[in-house]
VEXZADREN-820923 format. One record per atom (N, C-alpha, C): atom name; x, y, z. Coordinates in steps of 0.2 Angstrom, whole numbers. Example, Ala and Ser with C-alpha at 12.3 -4.5 7.8 and 13.67 -1.06 7.14 Angstrom:
<pts>
(pt N (66 -28 39))
(pt CA (62 -22 39))
(pt C (66 -16 39))
(pt N (64 -11 35))
(pt CA (68 -5 36))
(pt C (64 0 39))
</pts>
This chain:
<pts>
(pt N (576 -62 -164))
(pt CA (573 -64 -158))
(pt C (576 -60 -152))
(pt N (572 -59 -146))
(pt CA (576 -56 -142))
(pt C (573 -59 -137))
(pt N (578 -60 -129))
(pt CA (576 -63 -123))
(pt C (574 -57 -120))
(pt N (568 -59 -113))
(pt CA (569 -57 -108))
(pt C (570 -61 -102))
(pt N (571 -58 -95))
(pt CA (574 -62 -88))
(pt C (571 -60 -84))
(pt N (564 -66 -83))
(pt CA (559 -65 -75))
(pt C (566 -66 -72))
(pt N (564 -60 -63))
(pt CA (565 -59 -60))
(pt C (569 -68 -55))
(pt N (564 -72 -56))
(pt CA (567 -78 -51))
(pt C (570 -80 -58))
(pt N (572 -81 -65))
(pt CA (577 -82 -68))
(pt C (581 -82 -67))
(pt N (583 -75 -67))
(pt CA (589 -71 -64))
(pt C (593 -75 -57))
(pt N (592 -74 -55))
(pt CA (591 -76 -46))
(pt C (593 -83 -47))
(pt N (590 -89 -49))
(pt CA (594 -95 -52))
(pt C (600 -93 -55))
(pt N (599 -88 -61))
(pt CA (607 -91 -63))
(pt C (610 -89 -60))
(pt N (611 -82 -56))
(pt CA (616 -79 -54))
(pt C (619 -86 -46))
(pt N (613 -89 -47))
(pt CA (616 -95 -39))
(pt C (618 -103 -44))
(pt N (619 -102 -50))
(pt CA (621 -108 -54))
(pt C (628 -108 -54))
(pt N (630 -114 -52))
(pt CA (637 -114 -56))
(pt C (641 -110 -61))
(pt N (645 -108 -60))
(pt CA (650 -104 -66))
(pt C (650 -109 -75))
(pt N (652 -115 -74))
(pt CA (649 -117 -79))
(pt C (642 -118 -83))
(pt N (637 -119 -78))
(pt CA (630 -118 -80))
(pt C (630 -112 -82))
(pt N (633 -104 -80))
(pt CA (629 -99 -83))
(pt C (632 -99 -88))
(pt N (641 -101 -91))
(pt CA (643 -102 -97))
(pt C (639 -103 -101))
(pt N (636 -112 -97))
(pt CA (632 -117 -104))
(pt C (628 -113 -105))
(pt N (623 -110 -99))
(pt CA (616 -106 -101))
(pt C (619 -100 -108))
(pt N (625 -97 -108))
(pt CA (626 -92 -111))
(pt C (627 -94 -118))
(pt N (631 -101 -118))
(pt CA (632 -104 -124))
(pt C (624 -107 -130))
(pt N (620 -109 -125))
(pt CA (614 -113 -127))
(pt C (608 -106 -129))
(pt N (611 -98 -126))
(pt CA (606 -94 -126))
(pt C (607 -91 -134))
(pt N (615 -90 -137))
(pt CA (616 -89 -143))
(pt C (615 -94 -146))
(pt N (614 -98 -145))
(pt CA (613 -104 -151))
(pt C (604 -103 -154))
(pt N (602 -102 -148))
(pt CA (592 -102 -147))
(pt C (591 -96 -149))
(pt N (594 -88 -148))
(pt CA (592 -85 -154))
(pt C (591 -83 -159))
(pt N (598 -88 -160))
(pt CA (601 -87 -171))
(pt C (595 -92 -175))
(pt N (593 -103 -166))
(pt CA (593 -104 -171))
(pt C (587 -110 -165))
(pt N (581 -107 -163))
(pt CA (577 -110 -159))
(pt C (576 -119 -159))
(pt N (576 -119 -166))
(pt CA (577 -127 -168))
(pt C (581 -132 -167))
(pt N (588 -129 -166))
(pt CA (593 -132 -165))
(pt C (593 -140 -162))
(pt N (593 -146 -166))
(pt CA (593 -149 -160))
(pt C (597 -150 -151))
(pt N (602 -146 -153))
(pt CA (607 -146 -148))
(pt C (601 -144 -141))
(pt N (598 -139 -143))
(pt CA (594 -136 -137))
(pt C (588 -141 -135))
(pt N (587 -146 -139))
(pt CA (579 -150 -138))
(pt C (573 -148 -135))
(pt N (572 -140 -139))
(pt CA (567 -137 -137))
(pt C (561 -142 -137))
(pt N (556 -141 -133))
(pt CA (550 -144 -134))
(pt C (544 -143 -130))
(pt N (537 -142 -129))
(pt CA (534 -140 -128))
(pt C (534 -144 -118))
(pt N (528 -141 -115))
(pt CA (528 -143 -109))
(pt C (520 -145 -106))
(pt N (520 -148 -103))
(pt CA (513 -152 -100))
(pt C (514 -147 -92))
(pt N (508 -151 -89))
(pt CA (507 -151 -81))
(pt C (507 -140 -80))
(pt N (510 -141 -74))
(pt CA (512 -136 -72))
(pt C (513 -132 -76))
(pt N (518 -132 -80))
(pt CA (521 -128 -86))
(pt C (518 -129 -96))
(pt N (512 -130 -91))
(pt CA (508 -130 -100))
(pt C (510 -121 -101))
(pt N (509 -122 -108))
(pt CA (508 -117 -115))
(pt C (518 -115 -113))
(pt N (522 -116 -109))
(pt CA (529 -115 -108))
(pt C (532 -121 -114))
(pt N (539 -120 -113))
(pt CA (544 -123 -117))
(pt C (550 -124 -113))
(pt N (555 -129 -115))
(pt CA (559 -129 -113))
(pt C (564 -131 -116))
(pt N (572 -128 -116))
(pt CA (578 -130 -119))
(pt C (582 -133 -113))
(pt N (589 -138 -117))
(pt CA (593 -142 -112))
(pt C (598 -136 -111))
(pt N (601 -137 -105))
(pt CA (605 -131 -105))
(pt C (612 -137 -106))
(pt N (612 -141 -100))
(pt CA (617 -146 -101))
(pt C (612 -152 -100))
(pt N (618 -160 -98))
(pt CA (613 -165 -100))
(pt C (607 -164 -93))
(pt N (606 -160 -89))
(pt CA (602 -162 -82))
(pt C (599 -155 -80))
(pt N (604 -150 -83))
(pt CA (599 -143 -83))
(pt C (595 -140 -87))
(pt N (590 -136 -87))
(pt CA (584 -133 -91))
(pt C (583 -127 -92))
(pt N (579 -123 -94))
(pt CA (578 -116 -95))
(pt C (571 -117 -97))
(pt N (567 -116 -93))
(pt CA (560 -115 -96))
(pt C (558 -108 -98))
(pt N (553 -107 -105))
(pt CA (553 -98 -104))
(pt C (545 -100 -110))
(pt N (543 -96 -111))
(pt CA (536 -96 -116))
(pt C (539 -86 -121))
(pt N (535 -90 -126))
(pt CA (534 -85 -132))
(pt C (528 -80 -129))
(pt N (534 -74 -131))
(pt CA (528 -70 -128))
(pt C (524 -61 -134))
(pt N (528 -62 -139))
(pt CA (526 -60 -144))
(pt C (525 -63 -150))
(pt N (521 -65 -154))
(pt CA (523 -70 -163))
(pt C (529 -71 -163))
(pt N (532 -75 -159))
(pt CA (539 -79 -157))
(pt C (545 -74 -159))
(pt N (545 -65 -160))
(pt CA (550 -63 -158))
(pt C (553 -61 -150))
(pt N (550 -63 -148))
(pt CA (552 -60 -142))
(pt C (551 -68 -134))
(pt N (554 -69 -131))
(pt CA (552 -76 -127))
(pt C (556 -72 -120))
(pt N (550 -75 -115))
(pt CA (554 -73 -109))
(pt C (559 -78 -106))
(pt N (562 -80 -101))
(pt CA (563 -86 -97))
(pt C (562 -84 -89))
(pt N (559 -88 -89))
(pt CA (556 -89 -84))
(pt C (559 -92 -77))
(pt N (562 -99 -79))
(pt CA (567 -105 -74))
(pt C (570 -106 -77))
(pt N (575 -109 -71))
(pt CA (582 -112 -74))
(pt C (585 -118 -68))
(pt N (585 -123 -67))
(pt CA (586 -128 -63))
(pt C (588 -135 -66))
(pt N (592 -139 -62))
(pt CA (591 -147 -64))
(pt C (584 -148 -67))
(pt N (584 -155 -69))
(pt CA (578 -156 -74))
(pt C (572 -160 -66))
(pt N (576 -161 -59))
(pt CA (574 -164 -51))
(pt C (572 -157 -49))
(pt N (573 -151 -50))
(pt CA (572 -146 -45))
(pt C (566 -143 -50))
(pt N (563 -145 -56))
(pt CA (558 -141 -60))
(pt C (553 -144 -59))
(pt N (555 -151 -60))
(pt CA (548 -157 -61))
(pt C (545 -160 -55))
(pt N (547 -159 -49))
(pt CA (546 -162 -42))
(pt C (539 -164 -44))
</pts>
């Protein structure tokens, strides 16, 4: 599987804490050996961010992103607390 990084992705992480981009980096190897993982509590998304998905990065931050080829390929889209996504 491979990632890509919409433009305001990037942009969040590079403004996240030093340890959120670890966890994000940590949570990113795990999601493309093993998208089920439960560690990542991948799961579908409503509202706003229908047909996206989303993984925990820690316990109050997110990574939102959608499959964007027959699940080889998935972009990410955001990355915020679970308050700064869902308002």
């Amino acid at each position: 599987m491979r990632a890509r990084f919409d433009r305001k992705f990037k942009k969040n992480l590079e403004k996240a804490p030093a340890n959120i981009q670890q966890a994000f980096q940590n949570r990113l190897d795990l999601f493309l050996n093993n998208p089920s993982h439960p560690l990542l509590r991948n799961h579908a998304l409503k509202g706003v961010y229908q047909n996206y998905r989303s993984i925990s990065v820690t316990g109050d931050w997110r990574a939102i992103f959608k499959f964007i080829d027959e699940e080889e390929t998935v972009i990410f889209i955001q990355l915020g607390t679970h308050s700064q996504l869902y308002k």
